[in-house]
N, C-alpha and C positions, 0 to 999 in steps of 0.2 A: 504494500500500500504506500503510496508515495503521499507525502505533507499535505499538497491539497488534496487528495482524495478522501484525506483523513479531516482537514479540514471541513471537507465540502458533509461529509457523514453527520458530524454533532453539529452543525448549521440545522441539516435538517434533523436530526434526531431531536434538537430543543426547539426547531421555528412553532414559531407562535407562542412559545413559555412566556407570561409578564411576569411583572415583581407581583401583581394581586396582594396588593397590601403586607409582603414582606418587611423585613428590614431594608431600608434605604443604605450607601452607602455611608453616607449623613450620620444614621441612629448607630450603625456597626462602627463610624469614626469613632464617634462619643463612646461608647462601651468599651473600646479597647484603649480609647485616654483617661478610663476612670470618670466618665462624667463630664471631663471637658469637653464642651461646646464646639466645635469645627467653626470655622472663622468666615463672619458674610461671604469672601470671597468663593472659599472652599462652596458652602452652601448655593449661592448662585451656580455657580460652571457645574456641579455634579445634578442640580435640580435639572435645566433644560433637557439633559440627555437619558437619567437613570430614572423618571417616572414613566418615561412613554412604554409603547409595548413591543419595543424589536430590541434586546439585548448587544443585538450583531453592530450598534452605532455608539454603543459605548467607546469613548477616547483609548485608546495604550496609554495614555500619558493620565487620565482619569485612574484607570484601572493601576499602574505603580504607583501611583499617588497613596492610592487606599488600600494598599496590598494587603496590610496585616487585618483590614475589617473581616476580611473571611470568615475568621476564626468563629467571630459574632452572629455568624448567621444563621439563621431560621432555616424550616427545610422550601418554604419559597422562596425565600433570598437567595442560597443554593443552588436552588433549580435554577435559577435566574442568572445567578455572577458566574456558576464555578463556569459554562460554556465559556462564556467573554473570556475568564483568566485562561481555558484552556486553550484557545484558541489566540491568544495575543503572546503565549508563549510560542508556538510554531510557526508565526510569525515574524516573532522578535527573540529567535533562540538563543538566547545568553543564559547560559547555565549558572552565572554571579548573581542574576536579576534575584529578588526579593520575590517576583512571580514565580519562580520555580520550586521557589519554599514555599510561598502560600498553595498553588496549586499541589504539591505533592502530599502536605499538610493535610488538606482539606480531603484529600482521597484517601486519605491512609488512617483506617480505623486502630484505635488500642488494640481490640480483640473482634477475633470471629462472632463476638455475642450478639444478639437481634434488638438488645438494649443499649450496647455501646452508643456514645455521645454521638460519634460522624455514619454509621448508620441509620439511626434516626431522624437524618437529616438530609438521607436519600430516601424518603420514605414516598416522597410524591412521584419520585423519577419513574419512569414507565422502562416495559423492557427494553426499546429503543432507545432512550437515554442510558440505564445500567450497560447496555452493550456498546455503548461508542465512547463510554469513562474505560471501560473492559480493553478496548482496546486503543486507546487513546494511549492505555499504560502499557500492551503491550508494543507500542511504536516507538513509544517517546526518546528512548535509548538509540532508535535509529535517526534523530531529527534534533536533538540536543546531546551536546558532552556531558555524559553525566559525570557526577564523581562518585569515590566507594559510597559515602552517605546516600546518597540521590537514590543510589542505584539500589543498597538495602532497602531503602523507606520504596522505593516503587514493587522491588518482590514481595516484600513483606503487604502491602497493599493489595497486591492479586493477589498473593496467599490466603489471605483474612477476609476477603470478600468479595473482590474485582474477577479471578477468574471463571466462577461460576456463571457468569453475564457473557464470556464469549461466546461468539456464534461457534456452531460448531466445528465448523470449516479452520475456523481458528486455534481450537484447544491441541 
């Protein structure tokens, strides 16, 4: 599978996903500053772009701005951001970027359990979503330099949950 084909799969496996009353990038800023407030300007430039309902027009320069809000998200904010971060990392592959830690972060459950924290926050994803994260991880090693870290945190992520969503053609 080459970058855009891989691209072009979780475009359509999330088209049409909105934030539907998620966490904004905004409410995920403030939660991971402890409460402080994101600054008018912040709030202006991330409001025009992050309420509409197409993911796919969110900035790269939005989206590393707010990397670490990931963390904070809801499982529709989720459904909504983790595409844009997966997608603006195979785009903009810098395996330093702060994107590659939020994105591998956000994929990579503590445990195989059905009540772990980042599982239940794929809870809304549909088969076609779980299989294009499934394989988003098994590609990504071909499409960015990983390092040993990276590359533990992405098997240990199929391991614990991700591989069971590959198509089978895949496995």
């Amino acid at each position: 599978m080459t970058r855009i084909e891989l691209e072009m799969l979780i475009k359509r496996a999330f088209h049409g996903v909105t934030l539907d009353g998620g966490h904004t990038l905004v409410d995920m800023n403030e939660m991971s500053n402890w409460g402080k407030r994101a600054s008018k300007e912040e709030i202006e430039s991330t409001s025009r772009v992050e309420f509409g309902a197409n993911w796919t027009v969110l900035p790269v320069e939005t989206l590393h701005h707010f990397f670490p809000t990931l963390a904070h998200a809801d499982a529709k904010a989720m459904r909504y951001y983790l595409p844009a971060f997966m997608v603006s990392l195979l785009t903009h592959p810098d395996p330093w970027t702060h994107s590659l830690i939020t994105v591998l972060s956000a994929l990579c459950p503590e445990s195989s359990d059905p009540e772990d924290y980042h599982i239940r926050r794929y809870a809304l994803f549909d088969d076609k979503q779980r299989s294009a994260c499934a394989l988003y991880l098994s590609c990504l090693p071909d499409f960015v330099d990983l390092d040993r870290g990276s590359k533990r945190t992405v098997d240990q992520a199929r391991s614990r949950y991700w591989d069971q969503h590959l198509p089978s053609e895949k496995v």
